[in-house]
C-alpha positions as CSV (number, residue, x, y, z in Angstrom):
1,X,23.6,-0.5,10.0
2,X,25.4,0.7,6.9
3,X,24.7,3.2,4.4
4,X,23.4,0.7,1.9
5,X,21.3,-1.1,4.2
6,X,19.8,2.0,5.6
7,X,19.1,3.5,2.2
8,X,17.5,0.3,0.6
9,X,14.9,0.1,4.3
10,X,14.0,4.0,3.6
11,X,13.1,3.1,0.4
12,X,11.5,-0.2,1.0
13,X,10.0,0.5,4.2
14,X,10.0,4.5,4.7
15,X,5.9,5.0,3.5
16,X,3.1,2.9,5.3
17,X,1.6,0.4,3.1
18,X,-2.0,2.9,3.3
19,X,0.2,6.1,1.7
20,X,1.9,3.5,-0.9
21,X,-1.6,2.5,-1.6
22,X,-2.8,5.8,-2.6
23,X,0.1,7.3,-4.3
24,X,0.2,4.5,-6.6
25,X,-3.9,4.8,-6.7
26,X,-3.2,8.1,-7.5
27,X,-0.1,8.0,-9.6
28,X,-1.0,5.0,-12.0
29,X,-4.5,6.6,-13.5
30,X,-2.5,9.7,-13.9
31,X,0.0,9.1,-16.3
32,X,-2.3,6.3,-18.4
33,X,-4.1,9.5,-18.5
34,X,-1.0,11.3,-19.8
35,X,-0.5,9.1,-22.4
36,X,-4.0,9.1,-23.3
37,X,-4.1,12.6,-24.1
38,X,-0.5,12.9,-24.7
39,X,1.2,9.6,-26.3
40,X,4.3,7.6,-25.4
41,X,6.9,10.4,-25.8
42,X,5.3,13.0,-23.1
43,X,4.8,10.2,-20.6
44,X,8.4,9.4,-21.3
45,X,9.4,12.8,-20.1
46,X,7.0,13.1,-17.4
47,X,8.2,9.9,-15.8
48,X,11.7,11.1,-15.8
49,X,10.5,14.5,-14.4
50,X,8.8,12.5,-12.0
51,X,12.2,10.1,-10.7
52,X,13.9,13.0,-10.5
53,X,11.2,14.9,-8.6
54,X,11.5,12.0,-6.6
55,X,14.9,11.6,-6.0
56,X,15.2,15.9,-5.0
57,X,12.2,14.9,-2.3
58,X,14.2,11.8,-1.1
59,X,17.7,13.8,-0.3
60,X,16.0,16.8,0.8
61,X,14.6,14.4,3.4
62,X,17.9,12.9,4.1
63,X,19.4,16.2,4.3
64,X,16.8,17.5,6.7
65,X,16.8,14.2,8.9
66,X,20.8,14.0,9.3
67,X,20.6,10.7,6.9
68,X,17.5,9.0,8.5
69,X,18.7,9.7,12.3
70,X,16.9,12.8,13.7
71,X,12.9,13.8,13.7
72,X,12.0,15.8,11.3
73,X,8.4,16.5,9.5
74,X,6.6,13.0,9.6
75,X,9.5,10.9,9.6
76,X,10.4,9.2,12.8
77,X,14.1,8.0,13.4
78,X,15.2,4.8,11.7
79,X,16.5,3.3,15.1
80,X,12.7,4.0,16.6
81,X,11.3,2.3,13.8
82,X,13.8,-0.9,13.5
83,X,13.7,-1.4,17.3
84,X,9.8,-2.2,17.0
């Protein structure tokens, strides 16, 4: 499997459908809430704070799984998960 493959399944497939489900439950409300109270301009920066709070968690997991291929925290290996 190569780099780009593995990358795009993480992202794709890395969460269960359930925790997708909520974050976005979650997520969504949240910033029309933002730019309810806030406008267009402060939910333009909070979106970007967001992708790249996003991006820090996603390499800090790659980091701390030796790119997808060890156990660490809740994530399983990528060759447990594919083989099912």
């Amino acid at each position: 499997m190569n780099i780009v493959t593995k990358e795009l399944y993480v992202a794709a497939y890395g969460q269960s459908a359930q925790f997708r489900l909520i974050k976005y439950a979650i997520l969504i409300p949240s910033f029309a809430g933002i730019y309810w109270w806030r406008g267009g301009e402060f939910l333009a920066w909070a979106l970007g704070a967001a992708a790249i709070l996003a991006l820090v968690v996603h390499f800090f997991y790659r980091y701390k799984t030796n790119a997808w291929t060890k156990e660490w925290g809740f994530f399983r290996p990528l060759e447990a998960i594919i083989d099912r």
